[in-house]
C-alpha angles and dihedrals in degrees: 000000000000114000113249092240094044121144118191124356130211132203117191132166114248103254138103087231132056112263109234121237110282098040116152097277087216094066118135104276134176124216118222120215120202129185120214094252093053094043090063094065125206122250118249128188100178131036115199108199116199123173140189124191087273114041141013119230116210112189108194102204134183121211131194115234099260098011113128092211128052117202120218116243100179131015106191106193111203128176120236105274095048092046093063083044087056088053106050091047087051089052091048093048091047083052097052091041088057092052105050094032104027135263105315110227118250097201114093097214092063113098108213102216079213092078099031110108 
């Protein structure tokens, strides 16, 4: 069943890992609805993790250069076991990125030119 408003769909298979060419086509697979607003996204620059022993909070903020306060666009709330799994994709796409761009630099005083309008 698609939304009516929906604006893109995805379909994935249910792993952790890309399947290779050739996988079983009726594997267990999730579609994924997205309405037009959330598609759109919202810019972060700063990202404030907190955690209890049951759950990790992860406050995507945005501040202004200069501004003394940043305001939270986005709190996504994980439970322990997705959160490492959210790590370790992160890592692998960091990885990938590097490879194809360039070594993204860790000090935040280095401007990338990549990301300079």
């Amino acid at each position: 069943m698609t939304l009516p408003d929906t604006a893109v769909v995805y379909t994935s298979a249910m792993s952790d890992t890309p399947k290779p060419p050739g996988t079983d086509p009726n594997a267990p697979q999730i579609q994924i609805d997205i309405d037009e607003v959330t598609a759109q996204g919202a810019y972060s620059n700063l990202v404030l993790i907190n955690h209890n022993e049951n759950e990790f909070l992860l406050d995507f903020a945005f501040i202004q250069p200069g501004a003394p306060r940043a305001r939270v666009r986005m709190r996504v709330i994980l439970v322990a076991a997705p959160h490492k799994r959210l790590m370790k994709a992160l890592e692998m796409n960091v990885r990938r990125y590097e490879e194809r761009f360039g070594k993204i630099p860790e000090d935040p005083e280095v401007v990338d030119p990549r990301f300079v309008s």
